[in-house]
C-alpha positions as protocol buffer text, in pm:
chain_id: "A"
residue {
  index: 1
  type: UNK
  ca { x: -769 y: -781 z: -1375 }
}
residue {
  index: 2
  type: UNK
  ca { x: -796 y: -450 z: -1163 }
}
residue {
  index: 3
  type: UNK
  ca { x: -549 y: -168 z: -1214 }
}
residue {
  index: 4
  type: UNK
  ca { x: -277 y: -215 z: -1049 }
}
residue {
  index: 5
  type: UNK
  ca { x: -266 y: 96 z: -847 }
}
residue {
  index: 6
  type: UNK
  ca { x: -609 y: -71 z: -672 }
}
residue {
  index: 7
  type: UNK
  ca { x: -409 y: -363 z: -662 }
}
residue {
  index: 8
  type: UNK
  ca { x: -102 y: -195 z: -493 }
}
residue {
  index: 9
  type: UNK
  ca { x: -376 y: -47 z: -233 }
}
residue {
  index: 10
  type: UNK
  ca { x: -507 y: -395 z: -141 }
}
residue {
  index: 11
  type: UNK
  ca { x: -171 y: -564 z: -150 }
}
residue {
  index: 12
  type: UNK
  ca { x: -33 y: -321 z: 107 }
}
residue {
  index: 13
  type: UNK
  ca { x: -346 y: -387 z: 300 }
}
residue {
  index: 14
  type: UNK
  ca { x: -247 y: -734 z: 325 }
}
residue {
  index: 15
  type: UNK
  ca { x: 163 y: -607 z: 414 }
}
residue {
  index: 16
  type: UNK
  ca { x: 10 y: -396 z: 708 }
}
residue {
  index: 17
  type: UNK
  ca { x: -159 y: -727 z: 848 }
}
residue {
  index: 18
  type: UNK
  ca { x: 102 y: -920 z: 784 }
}
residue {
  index: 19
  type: UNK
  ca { x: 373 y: -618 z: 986 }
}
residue {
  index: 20
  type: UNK
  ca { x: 594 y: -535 z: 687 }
}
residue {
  index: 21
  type: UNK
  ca { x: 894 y: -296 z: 805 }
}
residue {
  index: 22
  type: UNK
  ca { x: 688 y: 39 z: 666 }
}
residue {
  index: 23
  type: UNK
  ca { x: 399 y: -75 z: 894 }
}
residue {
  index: 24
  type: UNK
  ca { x: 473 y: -78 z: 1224 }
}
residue {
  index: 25
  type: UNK
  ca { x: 398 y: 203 z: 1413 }
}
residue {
  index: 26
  type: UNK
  ca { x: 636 y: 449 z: 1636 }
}
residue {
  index: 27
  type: UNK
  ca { x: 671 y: 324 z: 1974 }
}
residue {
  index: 28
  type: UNK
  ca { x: 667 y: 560 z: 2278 }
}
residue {
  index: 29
  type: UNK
  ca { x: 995 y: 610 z: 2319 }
}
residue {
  index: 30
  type: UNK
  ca { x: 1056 y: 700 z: 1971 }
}
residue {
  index: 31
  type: UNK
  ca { x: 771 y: 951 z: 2018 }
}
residue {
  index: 32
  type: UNK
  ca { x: 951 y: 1074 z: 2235 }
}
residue {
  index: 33
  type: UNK
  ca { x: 1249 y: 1137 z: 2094 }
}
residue {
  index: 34
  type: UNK
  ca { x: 1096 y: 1309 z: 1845 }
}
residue {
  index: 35
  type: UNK
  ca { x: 920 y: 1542 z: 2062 }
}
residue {
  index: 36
  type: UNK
  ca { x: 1252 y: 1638 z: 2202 }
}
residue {
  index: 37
  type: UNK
  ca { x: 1343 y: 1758 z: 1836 }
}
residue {
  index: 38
  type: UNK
  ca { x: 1499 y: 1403 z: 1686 }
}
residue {
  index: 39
  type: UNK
  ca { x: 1225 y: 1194 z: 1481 }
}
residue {
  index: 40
  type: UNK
  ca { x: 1421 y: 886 z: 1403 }
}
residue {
  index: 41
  type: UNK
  ca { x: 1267 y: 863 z: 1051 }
}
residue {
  index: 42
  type: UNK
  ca { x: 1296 y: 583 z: 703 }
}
residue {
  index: 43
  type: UNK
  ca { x: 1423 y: 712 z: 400 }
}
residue {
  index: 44
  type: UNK
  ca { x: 1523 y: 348 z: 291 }
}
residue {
  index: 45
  type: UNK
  ca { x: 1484 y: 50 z: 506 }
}
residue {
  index: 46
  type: UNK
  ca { x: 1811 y: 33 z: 683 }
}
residue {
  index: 47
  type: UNK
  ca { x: 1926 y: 341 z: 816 }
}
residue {
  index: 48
  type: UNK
  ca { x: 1751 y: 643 z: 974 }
}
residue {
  index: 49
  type: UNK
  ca { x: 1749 y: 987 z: 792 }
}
residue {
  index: 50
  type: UNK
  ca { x: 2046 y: 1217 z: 914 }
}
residue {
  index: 51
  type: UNK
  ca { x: 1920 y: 1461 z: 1177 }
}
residue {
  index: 52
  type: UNK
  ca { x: 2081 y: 1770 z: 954 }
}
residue {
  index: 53
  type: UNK
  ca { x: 1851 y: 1649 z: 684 }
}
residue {
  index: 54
  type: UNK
  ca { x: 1535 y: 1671 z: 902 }
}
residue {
  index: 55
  type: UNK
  ca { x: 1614 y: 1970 z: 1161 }
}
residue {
  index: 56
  type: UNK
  ca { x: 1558 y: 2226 z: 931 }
}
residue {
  index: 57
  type: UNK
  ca { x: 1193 y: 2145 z: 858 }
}
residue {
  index: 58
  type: UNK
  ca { x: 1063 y: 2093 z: 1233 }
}
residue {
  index: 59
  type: UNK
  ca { x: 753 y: 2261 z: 1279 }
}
residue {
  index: 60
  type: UNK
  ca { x: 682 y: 2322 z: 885 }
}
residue {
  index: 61
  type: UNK
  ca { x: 431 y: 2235 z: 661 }
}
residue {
  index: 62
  type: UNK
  ca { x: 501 y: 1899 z: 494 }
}
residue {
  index: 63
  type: UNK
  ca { x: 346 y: 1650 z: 307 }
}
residue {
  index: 64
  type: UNK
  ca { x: 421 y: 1291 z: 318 }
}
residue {
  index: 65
  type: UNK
  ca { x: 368 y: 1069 z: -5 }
}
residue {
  index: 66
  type: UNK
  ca { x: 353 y: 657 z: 25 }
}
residue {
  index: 67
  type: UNK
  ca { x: 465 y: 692 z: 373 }
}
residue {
  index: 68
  type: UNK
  ca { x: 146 y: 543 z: 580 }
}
residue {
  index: 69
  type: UNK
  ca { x: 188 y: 294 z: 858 }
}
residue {
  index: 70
  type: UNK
  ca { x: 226 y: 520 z: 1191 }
}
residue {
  index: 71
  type: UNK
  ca { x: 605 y: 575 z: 1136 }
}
residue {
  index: 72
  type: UNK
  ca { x: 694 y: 949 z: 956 }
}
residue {
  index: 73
  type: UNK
  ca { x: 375 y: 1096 z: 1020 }
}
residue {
  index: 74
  type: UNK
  ca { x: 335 y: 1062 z: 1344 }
}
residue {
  index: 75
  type: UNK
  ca { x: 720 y: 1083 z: 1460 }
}
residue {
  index: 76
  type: UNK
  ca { x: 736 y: 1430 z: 1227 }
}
residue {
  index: 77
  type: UNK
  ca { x: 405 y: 1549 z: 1397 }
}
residue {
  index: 78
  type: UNK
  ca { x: 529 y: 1464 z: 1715 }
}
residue {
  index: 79
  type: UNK
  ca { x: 837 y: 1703 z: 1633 }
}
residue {
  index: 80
  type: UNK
  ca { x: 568 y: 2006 z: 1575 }
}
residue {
  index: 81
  type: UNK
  ca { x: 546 y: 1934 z: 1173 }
}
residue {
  index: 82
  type: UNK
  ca { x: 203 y: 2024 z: 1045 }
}
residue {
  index: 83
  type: UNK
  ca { x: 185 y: 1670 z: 829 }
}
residue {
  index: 84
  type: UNK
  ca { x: -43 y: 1557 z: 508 }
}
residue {
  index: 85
  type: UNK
  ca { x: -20 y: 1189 z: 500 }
}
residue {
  index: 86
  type: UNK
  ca { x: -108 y: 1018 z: 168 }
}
residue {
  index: 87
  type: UNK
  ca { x: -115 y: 706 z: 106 }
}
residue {
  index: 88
  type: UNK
  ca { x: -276 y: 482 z: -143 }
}
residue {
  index: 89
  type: UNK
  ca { x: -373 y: 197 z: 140 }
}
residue {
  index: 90
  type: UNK
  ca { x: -694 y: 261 z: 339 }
}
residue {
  index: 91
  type: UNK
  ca { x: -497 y: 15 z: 656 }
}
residue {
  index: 92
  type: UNK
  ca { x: -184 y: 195 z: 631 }
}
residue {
  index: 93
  type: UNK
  ca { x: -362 y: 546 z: 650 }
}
residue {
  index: 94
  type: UNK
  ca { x: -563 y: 351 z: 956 }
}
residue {
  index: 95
  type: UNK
  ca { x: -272 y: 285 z: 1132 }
}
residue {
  index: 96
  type: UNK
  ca { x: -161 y: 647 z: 1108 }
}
residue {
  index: 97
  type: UNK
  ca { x: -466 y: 804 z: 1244 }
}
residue {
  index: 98
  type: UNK
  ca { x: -498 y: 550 z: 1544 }
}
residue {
  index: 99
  type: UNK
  ca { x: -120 y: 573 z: 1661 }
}
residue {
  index: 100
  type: UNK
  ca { x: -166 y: 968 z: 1598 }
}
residue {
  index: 101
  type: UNK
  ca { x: -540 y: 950 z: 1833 }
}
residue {
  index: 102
  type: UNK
  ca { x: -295 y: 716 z: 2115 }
}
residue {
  index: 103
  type: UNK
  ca { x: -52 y: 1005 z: 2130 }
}
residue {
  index: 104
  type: UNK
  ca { x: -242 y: 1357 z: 2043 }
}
residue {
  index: 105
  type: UNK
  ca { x: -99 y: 1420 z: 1794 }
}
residue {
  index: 106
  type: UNK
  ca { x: -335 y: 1567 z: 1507 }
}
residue {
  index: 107
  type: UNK
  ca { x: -242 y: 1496 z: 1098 }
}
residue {
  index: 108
  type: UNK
  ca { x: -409 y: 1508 z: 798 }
}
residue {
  index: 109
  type: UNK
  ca { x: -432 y: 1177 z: 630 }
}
residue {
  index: 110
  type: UNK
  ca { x: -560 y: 1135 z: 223 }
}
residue {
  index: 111
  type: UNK
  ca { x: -571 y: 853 z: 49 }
}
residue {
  index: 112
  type: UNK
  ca { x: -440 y: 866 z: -320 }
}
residue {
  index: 113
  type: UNK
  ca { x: -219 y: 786 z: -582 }
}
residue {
  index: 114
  type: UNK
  ca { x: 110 y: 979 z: -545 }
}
residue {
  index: 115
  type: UNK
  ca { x: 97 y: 1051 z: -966 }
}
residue {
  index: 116
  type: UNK
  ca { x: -217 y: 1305 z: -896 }
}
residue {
  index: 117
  type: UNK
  ca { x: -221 y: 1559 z: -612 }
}
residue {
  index: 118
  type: UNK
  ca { x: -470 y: 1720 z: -770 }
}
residue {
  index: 119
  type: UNK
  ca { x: -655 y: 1706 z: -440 }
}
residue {
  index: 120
  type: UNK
  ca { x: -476 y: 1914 z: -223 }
}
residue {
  index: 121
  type: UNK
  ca { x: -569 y: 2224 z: -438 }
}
residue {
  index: 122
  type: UNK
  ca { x: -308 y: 2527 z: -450 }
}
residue {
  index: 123
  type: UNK
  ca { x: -190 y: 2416 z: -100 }
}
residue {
  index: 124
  type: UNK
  ca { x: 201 y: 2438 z: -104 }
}
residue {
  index: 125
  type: UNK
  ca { x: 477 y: 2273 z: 170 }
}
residue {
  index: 126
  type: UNK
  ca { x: 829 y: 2339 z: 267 }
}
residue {
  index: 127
  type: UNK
  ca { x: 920 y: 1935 z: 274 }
}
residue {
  index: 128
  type: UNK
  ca { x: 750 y: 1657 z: 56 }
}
residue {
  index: 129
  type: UNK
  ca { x: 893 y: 1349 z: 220 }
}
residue {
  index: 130
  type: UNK
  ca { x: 896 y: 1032 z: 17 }
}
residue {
  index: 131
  type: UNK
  ca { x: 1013 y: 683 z: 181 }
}
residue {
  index: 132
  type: UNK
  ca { x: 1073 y: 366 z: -75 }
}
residue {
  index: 133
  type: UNK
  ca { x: 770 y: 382 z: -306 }
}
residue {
  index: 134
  type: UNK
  ca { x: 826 y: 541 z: -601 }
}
residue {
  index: 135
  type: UNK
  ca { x: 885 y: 156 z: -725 }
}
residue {
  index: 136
  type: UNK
  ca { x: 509 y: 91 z: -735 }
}
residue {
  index: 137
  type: UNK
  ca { x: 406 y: 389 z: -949 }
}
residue {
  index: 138
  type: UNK
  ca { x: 440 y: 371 z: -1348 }
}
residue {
  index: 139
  type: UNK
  ca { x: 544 y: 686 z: -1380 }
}
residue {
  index: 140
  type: UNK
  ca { x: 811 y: 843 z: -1149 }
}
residue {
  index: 141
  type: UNK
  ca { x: 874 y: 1146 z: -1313 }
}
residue {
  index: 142
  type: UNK
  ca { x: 501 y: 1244 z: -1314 }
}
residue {
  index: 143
  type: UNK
  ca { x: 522 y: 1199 z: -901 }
}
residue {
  index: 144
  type: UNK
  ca { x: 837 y: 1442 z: -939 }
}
residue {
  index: 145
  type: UNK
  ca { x: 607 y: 1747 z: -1091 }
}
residue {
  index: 146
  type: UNK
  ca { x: 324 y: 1703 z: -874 }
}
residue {
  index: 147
  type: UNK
  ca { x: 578 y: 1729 z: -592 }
}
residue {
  index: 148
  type: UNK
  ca { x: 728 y: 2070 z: -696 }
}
residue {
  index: 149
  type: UNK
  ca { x: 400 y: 2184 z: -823 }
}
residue {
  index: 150
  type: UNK
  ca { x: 295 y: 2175 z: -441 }
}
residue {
  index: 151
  type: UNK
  ca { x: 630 y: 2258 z: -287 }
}
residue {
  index: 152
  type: UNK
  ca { x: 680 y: 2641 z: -226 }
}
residue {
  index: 153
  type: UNK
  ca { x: 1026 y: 2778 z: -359 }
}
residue {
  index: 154
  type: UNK
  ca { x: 1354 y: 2636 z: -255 }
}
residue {
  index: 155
  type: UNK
  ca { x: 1143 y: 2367 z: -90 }
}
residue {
  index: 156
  type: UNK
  ca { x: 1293 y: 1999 z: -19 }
}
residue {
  index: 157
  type: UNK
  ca { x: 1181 y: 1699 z: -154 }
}
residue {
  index: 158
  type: UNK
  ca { x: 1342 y: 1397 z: 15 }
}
residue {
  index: 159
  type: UNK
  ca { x: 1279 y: 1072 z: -171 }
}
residue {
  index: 160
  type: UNK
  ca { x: 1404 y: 726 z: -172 }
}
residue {
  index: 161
  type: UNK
  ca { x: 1477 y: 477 z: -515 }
}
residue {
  index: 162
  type: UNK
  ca { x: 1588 y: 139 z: -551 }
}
residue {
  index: 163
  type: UNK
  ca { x: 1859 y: 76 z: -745 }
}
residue {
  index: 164
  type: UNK
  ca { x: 1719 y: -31 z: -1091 }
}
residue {
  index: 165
  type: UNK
  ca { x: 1956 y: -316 z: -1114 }
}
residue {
  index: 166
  type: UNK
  ca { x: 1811 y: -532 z: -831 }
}
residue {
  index: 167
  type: UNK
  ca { x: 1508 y: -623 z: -1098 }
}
residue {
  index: 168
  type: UNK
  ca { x: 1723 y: -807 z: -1350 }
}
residue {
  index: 169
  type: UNK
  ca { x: 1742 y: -1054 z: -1141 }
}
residue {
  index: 170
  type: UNK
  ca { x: 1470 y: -1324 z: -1052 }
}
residue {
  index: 171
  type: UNK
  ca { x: 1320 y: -1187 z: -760 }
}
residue {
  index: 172
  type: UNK
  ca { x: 1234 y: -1540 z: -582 }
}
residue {
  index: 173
  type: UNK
  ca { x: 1546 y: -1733 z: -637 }
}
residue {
  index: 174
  type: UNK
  ca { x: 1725 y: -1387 z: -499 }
}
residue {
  index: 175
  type: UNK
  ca { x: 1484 y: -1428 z: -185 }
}
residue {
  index: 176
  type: UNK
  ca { x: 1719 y: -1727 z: -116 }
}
residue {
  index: 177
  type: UNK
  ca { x: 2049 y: -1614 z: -235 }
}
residue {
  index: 178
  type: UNK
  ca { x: 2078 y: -1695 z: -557 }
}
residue {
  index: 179
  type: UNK
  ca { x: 2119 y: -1411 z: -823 }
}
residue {
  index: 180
  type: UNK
  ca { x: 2007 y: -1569 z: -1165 }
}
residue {
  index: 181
  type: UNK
  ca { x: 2012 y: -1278 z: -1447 }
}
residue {
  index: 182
  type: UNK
  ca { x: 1684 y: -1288 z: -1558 }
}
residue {
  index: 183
  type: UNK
  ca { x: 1492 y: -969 z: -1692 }
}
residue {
  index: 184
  type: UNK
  ca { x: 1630 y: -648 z: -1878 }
}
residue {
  index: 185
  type: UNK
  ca { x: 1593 y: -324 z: -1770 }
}
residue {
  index: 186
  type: UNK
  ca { x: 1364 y: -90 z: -1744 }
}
residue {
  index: 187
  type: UNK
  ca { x: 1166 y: -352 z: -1589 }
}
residue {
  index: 188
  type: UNK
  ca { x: 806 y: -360 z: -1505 }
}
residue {
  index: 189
  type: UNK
  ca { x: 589 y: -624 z: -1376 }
}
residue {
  index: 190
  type: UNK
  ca { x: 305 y: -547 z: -1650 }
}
residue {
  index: 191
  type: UNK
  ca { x: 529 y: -565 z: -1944 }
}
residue {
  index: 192
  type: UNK
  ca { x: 788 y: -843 z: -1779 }
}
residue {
  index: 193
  type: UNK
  ca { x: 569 y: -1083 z: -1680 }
}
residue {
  index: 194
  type: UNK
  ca { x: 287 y: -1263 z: -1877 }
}
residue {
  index: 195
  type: UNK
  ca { x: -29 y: -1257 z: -1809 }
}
residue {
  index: 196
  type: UNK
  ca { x: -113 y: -1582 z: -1568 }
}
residue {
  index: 197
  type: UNK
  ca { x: 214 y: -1500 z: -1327 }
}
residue {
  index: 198
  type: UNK
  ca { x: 58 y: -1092 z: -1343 }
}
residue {
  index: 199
  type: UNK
  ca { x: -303 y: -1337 z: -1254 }
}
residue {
  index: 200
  type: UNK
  ca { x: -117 y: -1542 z: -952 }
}
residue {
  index: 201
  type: UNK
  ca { x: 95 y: -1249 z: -779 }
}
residue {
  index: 202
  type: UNK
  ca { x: -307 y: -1032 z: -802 }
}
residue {
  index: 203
  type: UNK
  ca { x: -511 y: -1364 z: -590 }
}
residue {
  index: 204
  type: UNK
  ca { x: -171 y: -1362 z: -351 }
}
residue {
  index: 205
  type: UNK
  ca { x: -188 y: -949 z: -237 }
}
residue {
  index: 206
  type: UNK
  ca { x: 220 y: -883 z: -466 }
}
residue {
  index: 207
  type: UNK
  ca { x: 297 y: -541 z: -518 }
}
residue {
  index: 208
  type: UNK
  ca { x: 360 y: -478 z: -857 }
}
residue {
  index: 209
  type: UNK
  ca { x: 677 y: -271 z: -905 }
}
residue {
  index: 210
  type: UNK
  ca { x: 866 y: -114 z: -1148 }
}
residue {
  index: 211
  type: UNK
  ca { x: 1241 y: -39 z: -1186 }
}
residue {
  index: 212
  type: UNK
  ca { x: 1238 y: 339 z: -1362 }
}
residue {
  index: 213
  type: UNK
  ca { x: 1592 y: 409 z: -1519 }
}
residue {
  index: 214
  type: UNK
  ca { x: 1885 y: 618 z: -1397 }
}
residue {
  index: 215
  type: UNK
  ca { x: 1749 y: 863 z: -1648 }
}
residue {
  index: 216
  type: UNK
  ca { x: 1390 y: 881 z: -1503 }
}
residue {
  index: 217
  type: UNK
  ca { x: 1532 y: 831 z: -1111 }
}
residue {
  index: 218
  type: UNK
  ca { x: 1773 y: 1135 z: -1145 }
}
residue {
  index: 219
  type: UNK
  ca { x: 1742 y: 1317 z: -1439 }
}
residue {
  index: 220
  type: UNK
  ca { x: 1382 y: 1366 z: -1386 }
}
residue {
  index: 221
  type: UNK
  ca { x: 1415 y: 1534 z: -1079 }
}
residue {
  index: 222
  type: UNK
  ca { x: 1656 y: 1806 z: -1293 }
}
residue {
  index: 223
  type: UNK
  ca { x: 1413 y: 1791 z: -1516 }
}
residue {
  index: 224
  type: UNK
  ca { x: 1133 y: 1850 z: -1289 }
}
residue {
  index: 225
  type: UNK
  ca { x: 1254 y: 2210 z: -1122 }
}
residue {
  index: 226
  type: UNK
  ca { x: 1506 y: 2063 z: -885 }
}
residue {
  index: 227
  type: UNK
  ca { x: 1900 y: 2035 z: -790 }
}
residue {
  index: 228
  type: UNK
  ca { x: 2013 y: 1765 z: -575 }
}
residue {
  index: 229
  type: UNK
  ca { x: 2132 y: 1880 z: -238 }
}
residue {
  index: 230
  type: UNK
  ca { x: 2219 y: 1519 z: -71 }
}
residue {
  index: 231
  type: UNK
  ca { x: 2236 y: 1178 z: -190 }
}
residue {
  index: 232
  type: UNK
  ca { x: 2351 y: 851 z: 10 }
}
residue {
  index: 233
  type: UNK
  ca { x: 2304 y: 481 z: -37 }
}
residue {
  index: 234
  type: UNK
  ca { x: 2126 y: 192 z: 163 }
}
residue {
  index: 235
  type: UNK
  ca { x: 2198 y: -188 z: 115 }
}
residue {
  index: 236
  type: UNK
  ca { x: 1884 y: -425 z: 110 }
}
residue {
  index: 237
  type: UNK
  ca { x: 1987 y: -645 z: 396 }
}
residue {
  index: 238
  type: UNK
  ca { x: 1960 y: -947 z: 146 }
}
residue {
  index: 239
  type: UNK
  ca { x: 2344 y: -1134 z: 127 }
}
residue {
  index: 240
  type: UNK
  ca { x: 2368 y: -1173 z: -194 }
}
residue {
  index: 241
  type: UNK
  ca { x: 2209 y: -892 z: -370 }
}
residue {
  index: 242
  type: UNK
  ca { x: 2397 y: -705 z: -96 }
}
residue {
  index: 243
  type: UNK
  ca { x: 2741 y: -863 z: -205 }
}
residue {
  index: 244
  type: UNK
  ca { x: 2667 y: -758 z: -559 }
}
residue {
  index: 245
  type: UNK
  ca { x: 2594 y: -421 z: -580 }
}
residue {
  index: 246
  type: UNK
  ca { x: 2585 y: -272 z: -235 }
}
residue {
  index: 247
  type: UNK
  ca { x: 2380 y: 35 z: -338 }
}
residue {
  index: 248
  type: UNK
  ca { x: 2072 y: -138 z: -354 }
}
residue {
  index: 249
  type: UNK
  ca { x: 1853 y: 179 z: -234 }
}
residue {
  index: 250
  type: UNK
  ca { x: 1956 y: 561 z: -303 }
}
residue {
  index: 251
  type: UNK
  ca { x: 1829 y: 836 z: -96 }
}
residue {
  index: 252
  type: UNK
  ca { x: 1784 y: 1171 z: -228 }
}
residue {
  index: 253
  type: UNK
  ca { x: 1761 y: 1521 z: -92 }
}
residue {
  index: 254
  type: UNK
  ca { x: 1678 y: 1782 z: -379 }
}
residue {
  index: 255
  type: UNK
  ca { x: 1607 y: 2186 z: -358 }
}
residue {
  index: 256
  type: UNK
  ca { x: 1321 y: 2323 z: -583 }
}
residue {
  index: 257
  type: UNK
  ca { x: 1490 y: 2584 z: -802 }
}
């Protein structure tokens, strides 16, 4: 079986055919908006980023990690942002570059794994901005220090986790509803899972995810140079996870010391 960073690449391939939420492009009118100073822009899936979050960084340098699709990159560019897009899906960066070409709007877009940056040199930005994605890397702390290793200081990273307790549960009788206690925590699809489900979910384009702990999530960011400035929650828009523990997504606004 292929790594399953390739397989994360190909998988969200296959979400940006199929129109996942993270890859459907900006609309006009949202381009608009954002041009007038107020990109309407995803942290976590259900509610836009606060505008006192964003305003600061309009017309900065910033780099965008796991955030293809024609959404943040474009919208932030549209605000005067000069924006790095990478992204570990060749469609999702494809989708960037064409909505970007439809409205003039000119950003940089790499395709990579989010644990090495080692590509972008010594170049340094004033926001990294991370959307929901740090669940389909192995190692989130890693994606923490390449982040302030290429922020300048007191630089922002904003980044988005999901609440390690949705992946006890068994993930397709929670699709309809049912929470069934299932796996212990920290999960991980290559350790949870034997090898013939790991087989099936490859030949049918899954993401495979991984929950991180609290520890990792939060105290790795402390541990990695920064203070958190701003935290809030998101739910997941799924009834009964919702009506369990609410929090299902955390976003997270932290200064690099």
């Amino acid at each position: 079986m292929d790594t399953y960073q390739h397989l994360n690449a190909h998988a969200w391939d296959y979400e940006s055919r199929k129109g996942n939420f993270w890859t459907v492009a900006a609309t006009a009118s949202q381009v608009e908006r954002a041009k007038s100073g107020q990109p309407d822009i995803y942290l976590t899936p259900g509610h836009t980023v606060d505008q006192s979050w964003i305003r600061p960084f309009l017309g900065k340098r910033v780099l965008l990690l796991g955030s293809g699709g024609g959404q943040q990159a474009v919208l932030l560019a549209a605000a005067g942002c000069q924006v790095t897009d990478l992204d570990i899906s060749t469609a999702q960066l494809a989708t960037d570059r064409s909505c970007a070409r439809r409205y003039g709007l000119d950003i940089e877009t790499i395709q990579e794994d989010m644990q090495d940056l080692s590509c972008l040199g010594d170049r340094t930005f004033d926001l990294v901005f991370n959307p929901t994605s740090t669940c389909f890397v192995q190692d989130v702390e890693q994606v923490y220090r390449e982040c302030a290793r290429h922020l300048v200081p007191g630089g922002t990273l904003m980044t988005s986790a999901t609440n390690p307790a949705i992946y006890m549960f068994d993930e397709r009788k929670a699709l309809r509803n049912k929470l069934v206690v299932k796996y212990t925590i920290p999960y991980s699809d290559l350790q949870s899972l034997g090898r013939k489900r790991l087989e099936k979910m490859a030949r049918a384009n899954d993401t495979f995810e991984f929950s991180h702990t609290v520890d990792s999530l939060v105290g790795g960011l402390c541990r990695a140079g920064f203070v958190i400035t701003g935290f809030s929650t998101d739910s997941s828009e799924n009834e009964a996870m919702d009506s369990f523990l609410h929090d299902c997504y955390f976003a997270i606004r932290a200064q690099k010391l």
